[in-house]
Each structure stands twice: as structure tokens, then as C-alpha cells.
C-alpha positions in Angstrom: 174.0 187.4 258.9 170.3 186.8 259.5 168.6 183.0 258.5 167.5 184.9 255.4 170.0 186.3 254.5 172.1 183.0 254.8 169.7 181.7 252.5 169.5 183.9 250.1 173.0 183.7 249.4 172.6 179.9 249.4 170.0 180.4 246.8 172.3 182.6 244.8 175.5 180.4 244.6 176.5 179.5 240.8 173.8 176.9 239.4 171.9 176.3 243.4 168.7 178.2 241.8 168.8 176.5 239.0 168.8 172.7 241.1 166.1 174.3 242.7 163.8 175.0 240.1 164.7 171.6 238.5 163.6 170.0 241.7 160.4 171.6 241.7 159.9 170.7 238.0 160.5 167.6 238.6 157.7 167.5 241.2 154.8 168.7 239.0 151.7 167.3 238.7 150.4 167.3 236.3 153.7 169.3 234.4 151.5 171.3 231.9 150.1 173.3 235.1 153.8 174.4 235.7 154.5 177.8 235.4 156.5 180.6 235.9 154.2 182.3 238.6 153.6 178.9 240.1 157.0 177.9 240.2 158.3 181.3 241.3 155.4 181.0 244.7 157.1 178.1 245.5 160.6 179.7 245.8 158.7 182.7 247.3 159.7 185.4 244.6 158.1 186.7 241.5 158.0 185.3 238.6 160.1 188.3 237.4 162.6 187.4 240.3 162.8 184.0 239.0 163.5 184.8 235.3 166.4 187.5 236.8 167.8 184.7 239.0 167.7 182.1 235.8 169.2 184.4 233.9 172.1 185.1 236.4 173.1 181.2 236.1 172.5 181.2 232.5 169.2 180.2 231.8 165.6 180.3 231.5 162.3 178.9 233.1 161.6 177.9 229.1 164.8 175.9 228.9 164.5 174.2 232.2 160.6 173.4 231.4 161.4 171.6 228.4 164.4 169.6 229.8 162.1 168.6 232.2 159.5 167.7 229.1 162.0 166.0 227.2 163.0 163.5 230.4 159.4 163.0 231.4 158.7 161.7 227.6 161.9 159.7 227.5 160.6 157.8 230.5 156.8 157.4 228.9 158.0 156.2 225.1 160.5 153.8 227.1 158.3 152.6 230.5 154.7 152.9 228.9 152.8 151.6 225.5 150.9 154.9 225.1 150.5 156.7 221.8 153.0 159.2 220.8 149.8 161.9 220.6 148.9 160.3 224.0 152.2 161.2 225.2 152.2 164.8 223.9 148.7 165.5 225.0 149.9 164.1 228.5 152.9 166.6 228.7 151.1 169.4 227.4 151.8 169.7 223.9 148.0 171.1 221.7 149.5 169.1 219.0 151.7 165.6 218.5 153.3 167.2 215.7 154.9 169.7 217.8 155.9 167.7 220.3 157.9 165.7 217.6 159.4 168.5 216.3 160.5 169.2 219.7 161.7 165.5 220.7 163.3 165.2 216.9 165.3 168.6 217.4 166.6 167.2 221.1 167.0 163.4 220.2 167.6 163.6 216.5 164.9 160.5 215.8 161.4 160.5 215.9 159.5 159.8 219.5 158.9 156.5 217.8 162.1 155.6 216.3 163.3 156.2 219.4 160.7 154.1 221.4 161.8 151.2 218.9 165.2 151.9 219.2 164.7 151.8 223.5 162.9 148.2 223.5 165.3 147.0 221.2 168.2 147.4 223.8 166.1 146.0 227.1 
């Protein structure tokens, strides 16, 4: 089996794509630039071929985007005095109220109830 090959299969063991995409998540800068196209150049596929291999371990570029979104603003509402709109404008979101909605439907509290809540136990 070609290098390729060998890697390909790597890629396409249960939940190694996945990692993968994570990883590369995890490394963007600034993370509202990361999409699917740009994510999918890094992996050296399509962004079609990375929604079919998602899908094949279960999920989607959406999902794994906004995990990512939902650790990145854990760290900022517990590491960093900025503004809860600060913090949404900083991950992306047009609006603060939709990145509460978001953080509220994940964490069942409020970005700052949950800031409070945070400093409280440090």
C-alpha cells in the first residue's frame, strides 16, 4: 500500500478525521475566519469531502465549529474581564444575544452567571 494510501486509511479510522478537524479548529486565528473550504485545504480535500467524511463519523463541520466556540468562550468569561458582547463579537457572533442563546442552550446559565459562578470557585 502506497504512503497515501496508508494515510488515507489512517484518516478514515472511526473518529481520526474528526481529531483532525478539531485540531485544526483549535488552531484558528482568528476562529470566525474558519471555514469549511478553509478547513477542508488544510486536510487537502473539498469542502464537500470533508462534510462526507464528518458525516461518516457522525458529525458535522457546524457541530465541531461550535464546540470549538463554546471552549474558546469558556476560557474568555473564566481567564479574561471582557464584556460578554466583547466576547461574542471576538468569536464571531453579529449579535451578543445570539451568542447567549447559544452559550445558555450548551451551559444552561447565562455567559455571565456562569462567569460569576467560575470566579466564585477560584
Amino acid at each position: 500500500m502506497t504512503q497515501f494510501g496508508q494515510e488515507l486509511r489512517a484518516m478514515t479510522e472511526p473518529g481520526r478525521f474528526t481529531l483532525m478537524v478539531r485540531a485544526i479548529l483549535s488552531q484558528a486565528e482568528p476562529i470566525n475566519h474558519a471555514r469549511a473550504d478553509w478547513v477542508a485545504g488544510h486536510c487537502g480535500i473539498s469542502a464537500r469531502g470533508l462534510r462526507t467524511c464528518l458525516a461518516r463519523e457522525g458529525t458535522s463541520f457546524r457541530t465541531l465549529l461550535q464546540a470549538e466556540l463554546l471552549c474558546r468562550s469558556e476560557a474568555l468569561l473564566r481567564y479574561t474581564d471582557w464584556s460578554i458582547q466583547g466576547i461574542a463579537m471576538a468569536l464571531g457572533y453579529a449579535q451578543s444575544s445570539n451568542f447567549v442563546r447559544v452559550f445558555q442552550m450548551r451551559f444552561v446559565d447565562t455567559p455571565g452567571h456562569y462567569r460569576s459562578r467560575e470566579r466564585k470557585r477560584r
